[in-house]
Steps between C-alpha positions, in 0.01 A plus 500: 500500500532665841758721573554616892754700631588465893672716728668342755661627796696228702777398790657213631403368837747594680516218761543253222789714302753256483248230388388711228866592391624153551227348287425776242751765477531818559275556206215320661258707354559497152541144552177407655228823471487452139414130485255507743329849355452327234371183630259741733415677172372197302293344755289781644446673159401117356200554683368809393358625134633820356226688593550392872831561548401869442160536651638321813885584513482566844416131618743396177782707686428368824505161425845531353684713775330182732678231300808715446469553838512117589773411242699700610498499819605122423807657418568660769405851316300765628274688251421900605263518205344374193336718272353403116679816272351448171223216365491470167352299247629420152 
């Protein structure tokens, strides 16, 4: 098992705040960051052995903050940064 640990550093589009708050909440991202983290999560780190995910955490961190990127921006949610914390096998 794969444990990763993301920092994420986010804000709300602010030309589509009502949209967000009308069809999320004002807790917009607890609601969504965490569901599609996790989503993220499982399919980039799917395709990479244990060994990879450390040798080549760069490309493994890139591809997520991409895809993070993308699904949230689906949401109308900006992402400042995406950084992997800890990796940890166990």
């Amino acid at each position: 098992m794969v444990s990763i640990t993301l920092r994420v550093l986010s804000r709300p589009d602010v030309e589509h705040l009502s949209k967000i708050y009308q069809g999320l909440g004002l807790d917009y991202d607890e609601r969504v960051l965490p569901s599609i983290g996790n989503e993220v999560l499982k399919s980039i780190v799917a395709q990479f052995d244990a060994a990879e995910l450390i040798t080549q955490r760069e490309v493994v961190s890139s591809r997520i903050r991409e895809d993070l990127l993308q699904r949230a921006g689906e949401f109308n949610i900006k992402l400042e940064d995406v950084s992997i914390t800890h990796l940890t096998f166990g």
